[in-house]
C-alpha positions as CSV (number, residue, x, y, z in Angstrom):
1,X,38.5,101.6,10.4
2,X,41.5,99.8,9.9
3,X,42.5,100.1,13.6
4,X,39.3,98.6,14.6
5,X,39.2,96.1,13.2
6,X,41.5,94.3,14.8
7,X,38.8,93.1,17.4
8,X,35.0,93.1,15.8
9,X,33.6,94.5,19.5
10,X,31.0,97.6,19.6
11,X,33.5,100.0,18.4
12,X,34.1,98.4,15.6
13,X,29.5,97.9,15.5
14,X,29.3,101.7,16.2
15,X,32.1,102.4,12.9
16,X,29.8,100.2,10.8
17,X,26.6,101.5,11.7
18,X,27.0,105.3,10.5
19,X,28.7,104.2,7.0
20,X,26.7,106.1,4.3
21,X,27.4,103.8,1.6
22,X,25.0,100.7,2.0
23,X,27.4,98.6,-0.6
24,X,29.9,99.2,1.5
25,X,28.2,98.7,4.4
26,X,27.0,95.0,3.7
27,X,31.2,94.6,3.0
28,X,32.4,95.5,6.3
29,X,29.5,93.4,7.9
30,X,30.0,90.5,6.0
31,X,33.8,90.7,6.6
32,X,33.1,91.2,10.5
33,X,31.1,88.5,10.5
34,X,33.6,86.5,9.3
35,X,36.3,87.5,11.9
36,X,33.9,86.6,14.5
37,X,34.0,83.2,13.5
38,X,37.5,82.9,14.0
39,X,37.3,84.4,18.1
40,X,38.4,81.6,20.2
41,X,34.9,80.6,21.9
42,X,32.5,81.2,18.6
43,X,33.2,77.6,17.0
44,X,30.6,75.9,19.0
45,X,27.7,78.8,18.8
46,X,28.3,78.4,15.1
47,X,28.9,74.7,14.2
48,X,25.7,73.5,15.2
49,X,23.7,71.9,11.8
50,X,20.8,74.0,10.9
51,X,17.8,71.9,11.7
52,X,19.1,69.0,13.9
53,X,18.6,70.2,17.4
54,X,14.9,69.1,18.5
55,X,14.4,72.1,20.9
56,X,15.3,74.4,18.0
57,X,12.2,73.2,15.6
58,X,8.7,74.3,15.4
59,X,6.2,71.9,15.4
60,X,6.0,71.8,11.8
61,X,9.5,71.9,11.1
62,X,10.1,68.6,13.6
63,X,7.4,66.9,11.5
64,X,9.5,67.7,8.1
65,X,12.6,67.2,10.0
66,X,11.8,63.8,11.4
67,X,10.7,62.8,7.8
68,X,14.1,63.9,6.5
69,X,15.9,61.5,8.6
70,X,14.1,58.6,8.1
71,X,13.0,58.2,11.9
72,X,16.4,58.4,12.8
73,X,17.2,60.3,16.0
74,X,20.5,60.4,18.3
75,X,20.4,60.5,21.6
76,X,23.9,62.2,22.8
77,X,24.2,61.1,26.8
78,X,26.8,62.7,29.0
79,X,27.2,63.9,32.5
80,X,27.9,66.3,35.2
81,X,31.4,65.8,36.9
82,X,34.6,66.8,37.7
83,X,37.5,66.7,35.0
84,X,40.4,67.7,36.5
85,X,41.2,71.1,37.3
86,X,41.4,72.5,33.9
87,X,37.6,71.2,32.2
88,X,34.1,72.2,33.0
89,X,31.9,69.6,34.2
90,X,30.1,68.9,31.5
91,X,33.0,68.1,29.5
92,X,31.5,64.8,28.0
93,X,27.8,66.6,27.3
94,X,29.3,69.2,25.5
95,X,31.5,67.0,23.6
96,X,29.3,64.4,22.5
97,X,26.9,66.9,21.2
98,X,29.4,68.5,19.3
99,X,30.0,65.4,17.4
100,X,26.9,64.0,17.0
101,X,26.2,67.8,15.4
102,X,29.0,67.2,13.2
103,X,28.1,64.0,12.0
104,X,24.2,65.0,11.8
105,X,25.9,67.7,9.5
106,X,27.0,64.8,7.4
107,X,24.1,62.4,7.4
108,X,20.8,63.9,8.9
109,X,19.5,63.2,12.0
110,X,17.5,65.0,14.8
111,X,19.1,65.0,17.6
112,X,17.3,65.0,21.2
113,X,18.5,68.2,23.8
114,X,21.0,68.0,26.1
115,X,21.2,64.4,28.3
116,X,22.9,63.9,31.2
117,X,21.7,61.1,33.8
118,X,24.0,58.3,33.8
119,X,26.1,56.5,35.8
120,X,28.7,58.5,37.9
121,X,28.8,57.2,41.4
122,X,32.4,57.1,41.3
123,X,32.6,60.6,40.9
124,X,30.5,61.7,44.5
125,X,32.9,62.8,46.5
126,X,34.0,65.5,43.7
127,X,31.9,68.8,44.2
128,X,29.3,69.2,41.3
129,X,28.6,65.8,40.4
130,X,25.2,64.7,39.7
131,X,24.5,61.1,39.8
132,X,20.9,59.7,39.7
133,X,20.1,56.6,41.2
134,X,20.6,53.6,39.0
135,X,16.5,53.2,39.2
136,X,16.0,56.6,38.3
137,X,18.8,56.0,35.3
138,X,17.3,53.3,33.9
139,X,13.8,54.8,34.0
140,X,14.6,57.5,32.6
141,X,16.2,56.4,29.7
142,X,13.6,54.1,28.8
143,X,10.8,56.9,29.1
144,X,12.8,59.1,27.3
145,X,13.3,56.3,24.1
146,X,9.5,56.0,24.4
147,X,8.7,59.5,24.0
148,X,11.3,60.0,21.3
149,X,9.5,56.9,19.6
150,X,6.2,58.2,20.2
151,X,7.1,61.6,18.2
152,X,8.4,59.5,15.0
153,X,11.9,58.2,16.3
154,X,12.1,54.7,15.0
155,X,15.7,54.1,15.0
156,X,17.0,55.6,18.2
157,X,20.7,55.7,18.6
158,X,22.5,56.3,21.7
159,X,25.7,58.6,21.5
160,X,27.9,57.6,24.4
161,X,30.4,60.8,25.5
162,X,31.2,59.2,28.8
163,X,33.5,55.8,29.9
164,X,31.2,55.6,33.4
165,X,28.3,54.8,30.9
166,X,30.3,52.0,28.9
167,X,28.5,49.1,30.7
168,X,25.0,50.7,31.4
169,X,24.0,51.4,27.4
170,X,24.4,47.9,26.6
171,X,22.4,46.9,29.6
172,X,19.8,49.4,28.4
173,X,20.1,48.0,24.8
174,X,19.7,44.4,25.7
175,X,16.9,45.1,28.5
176,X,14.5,46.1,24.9
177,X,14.1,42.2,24.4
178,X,11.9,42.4,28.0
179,X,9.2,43.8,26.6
180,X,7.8,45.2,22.8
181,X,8.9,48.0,21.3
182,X,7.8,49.6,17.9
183,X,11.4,51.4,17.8
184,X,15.0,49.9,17.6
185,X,18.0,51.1,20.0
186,X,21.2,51.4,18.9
187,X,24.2,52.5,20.9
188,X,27.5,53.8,19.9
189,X,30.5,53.5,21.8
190,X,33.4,55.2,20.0
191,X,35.4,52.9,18.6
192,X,39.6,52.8,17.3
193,X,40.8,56.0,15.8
194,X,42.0,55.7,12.3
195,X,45.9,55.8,10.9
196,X,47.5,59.2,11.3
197,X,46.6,60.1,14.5
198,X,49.1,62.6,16.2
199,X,51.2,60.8,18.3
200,X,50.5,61.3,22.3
201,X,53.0,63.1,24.1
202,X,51.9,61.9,28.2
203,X,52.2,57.9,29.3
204,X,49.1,58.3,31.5
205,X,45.9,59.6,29.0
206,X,42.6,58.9,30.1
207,X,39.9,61.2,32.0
208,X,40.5,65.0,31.6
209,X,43.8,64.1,30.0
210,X,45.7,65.0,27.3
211,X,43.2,63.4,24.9
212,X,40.0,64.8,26.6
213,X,41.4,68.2,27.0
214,X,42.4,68.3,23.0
215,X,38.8,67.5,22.3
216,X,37.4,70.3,24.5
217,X,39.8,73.0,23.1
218,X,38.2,72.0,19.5
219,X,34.3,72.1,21.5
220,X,34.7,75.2,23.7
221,X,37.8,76.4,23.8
222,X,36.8,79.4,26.1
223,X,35.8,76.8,28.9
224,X,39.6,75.2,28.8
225,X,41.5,76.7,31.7
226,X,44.8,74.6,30.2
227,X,47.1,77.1,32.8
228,X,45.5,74.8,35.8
229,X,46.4,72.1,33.9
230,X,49.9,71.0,36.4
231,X,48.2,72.2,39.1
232,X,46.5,68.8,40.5
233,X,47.9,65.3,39.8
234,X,46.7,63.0,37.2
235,X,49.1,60.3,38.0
236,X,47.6,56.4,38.8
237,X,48.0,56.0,42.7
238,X,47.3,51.8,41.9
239,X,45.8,50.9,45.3
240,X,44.5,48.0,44.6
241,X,46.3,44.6,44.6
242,X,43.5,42.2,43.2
243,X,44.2,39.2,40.7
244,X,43.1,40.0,37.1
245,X,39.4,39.2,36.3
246,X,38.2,40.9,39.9
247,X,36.2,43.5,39.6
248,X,35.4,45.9,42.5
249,X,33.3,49.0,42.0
250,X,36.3,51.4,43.9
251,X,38.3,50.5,41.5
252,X,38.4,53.7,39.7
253,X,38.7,55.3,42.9
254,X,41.6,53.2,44.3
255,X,43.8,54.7,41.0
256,X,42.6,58.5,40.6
257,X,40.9,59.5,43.6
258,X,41.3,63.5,42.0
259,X,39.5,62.4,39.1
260,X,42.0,63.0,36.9
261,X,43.7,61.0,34.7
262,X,46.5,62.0,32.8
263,X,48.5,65.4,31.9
264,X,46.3,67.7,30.7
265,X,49.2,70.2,30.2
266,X,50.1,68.2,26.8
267,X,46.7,68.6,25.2
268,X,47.1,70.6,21.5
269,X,44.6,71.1,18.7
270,X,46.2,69.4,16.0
271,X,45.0,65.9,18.3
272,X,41.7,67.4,19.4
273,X,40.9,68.8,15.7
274,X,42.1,64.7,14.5
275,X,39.7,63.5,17.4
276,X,36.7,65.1,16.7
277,X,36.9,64.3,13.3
278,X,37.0,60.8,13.2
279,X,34.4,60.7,16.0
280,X,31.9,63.2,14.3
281,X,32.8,60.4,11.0
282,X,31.9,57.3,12.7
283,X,28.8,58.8,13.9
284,X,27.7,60.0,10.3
285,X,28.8,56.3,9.0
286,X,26.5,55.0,12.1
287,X,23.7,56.8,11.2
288,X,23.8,55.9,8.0
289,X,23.9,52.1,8.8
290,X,21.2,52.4,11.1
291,X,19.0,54.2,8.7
292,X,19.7,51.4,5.8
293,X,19.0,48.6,8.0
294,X,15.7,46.4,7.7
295,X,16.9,43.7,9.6
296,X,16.5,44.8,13.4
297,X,13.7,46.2,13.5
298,X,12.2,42.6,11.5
299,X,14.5,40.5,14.2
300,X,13.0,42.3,16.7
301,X,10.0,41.7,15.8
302,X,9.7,38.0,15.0
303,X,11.7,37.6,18.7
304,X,8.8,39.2,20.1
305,X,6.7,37.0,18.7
306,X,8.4,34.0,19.8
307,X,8.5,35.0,22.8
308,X,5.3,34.9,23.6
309,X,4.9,31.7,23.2
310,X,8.6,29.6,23.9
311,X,6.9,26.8,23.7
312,X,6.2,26.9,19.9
313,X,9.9,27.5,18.8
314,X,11.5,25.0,16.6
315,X,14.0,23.1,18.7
């Protein structure tokens, strides 16, 4: 026994299952259970929050669950790209909804399945990246907050695991005033990390860098190929000679045409593990904001009213 269990595969299954004693059956199960919780690869199958994940409740249980968070639901968006040569395309997807499972651990929420049409145009020339139209996007999105709403969501907050989507939430968010809604959006776009964060080791640290990479070997570590790491460059290629305040929409292209941003080669656990944390913490702390707060949803309201009719507004 003591041999096998070194590595809780079906040897060690096969030991277990021909133990006379049931006592000390339950032991050896419970303690293999346990080291399978520490293989590399199990953190994600196992840190998902009992009851959050919408595709994961019965009918019944979405009615309780919805009650239990107060009409609160995230919304977790990523996308399908390339990051580098080292991370899986859905990097951002399966980030974000590792955090927002983390803070729904901490403050409940349901949390709507996995969402990935944004914006990543920039990001076409890269071999499986899926970008939608920016029609499509926004049609989408607004369909899916009006189903969500429709099934109880009342507060509906946006979880934003991808920089490509930093202008189009806001958009979203402010295109609500257009028309009434019986349901508030929020969006969250991850803020500054707190004091004590371990210091970066690369100059360069932006997509699929050092940072990105550290928060994936937290996620899935068994989808990190960190040994492919050097094997592409990450370095800014500056292309573009434009005076500050122009925008142009190659201009993401014009500094990493790899898409790749960074050295992924310096990424550790002690930064992703510090990462995560704080993210999956500010997402708790937004929920529970957003379910404490009567004032939206009564703004909202009386500006729908108004404007209806501009005319009557006090001047």
């Amino acid at each position: 026994m003591g041999r096998s269990l070194k590595s809780p595969d079906l040897r060690v299954q096969s030991t277990v299952r021909y133990v006379y004693n049931p006592p000390m059956q339950m032991k050896i199960r419970g303690l293999l259970s346990a080291l399978v919780m520490l293989l590399p690869g199990t953190q994600f199958a196992h840190a998902q929050a009992p009851g959050v994940n919408w595709e994961e409740l019965t009918a019944g249980d979405f009615v309780k669950a919805i009650e239990r968070a107060r009409g609160t639901c995230l919304l977790p968006i990523g996308i399908l790209e390339k990051h580098g040569p080292q991370l899986p395309l859905g990097t951002d997807l399966i980030n974000v909804r590792y955090v927002s499972q983390k803070g729904a651990e901490q403050e409940f929420a349901v949390i709507f399945p996995a969402y990935y049409f944004g914006q990543i145009f920039e990001a076409k020339h890269e071999p499986g990246t899926v970008a939608y139209s920016s029609r499509l996007q926004l049609e989408l999105l607004q369909e899916t907050t009006d189903e969500m709403a429709r099934n109880g969501c009342k507060k509906i907050l946006i979880v934003n695991g991808h920089g490509g989507n930093n202008s189009l939430l806001p958009f979203f968010a402010q295109s609500q005033l257009g028309s009434r809604h019986d349901y508030v959006v929020y969006v969250y776009l991850r803020g500054q990390y707190p004091p004590g964060r371990p210091a970066l080791k690369s100059k360069v640290d932006s997509h699929a860098g050092e940072s990105e990479t550290s928060h994936t070997m937290i996620s899935r570590p068994d989808l990190v190929h960190l040994d492919r790491a050097a094997s592409e460059s990450g370095a800014d290629r500056n292309r573009l000679d434009l005076p500050t305040g122009v925008y142009t929409g190659i201009w993401w292209y014009a500094k990493f045409p790899g898409h790749y941003a960074g050295d992924a080669a310096a990424a550790n656990t002690a930064l992703g593990e510090f990462d995560m944390k704080a993210w999956a913490d500010g997402i708790a702390s937004a929920i529970r904001s957003i379910k404490a707060d009567q004032v939206s949803p009564r703004l909202q309201d009386e500006f729908y009213d108004k404007a209806k009719e501009p005319i009557r507004t006090a001047q």
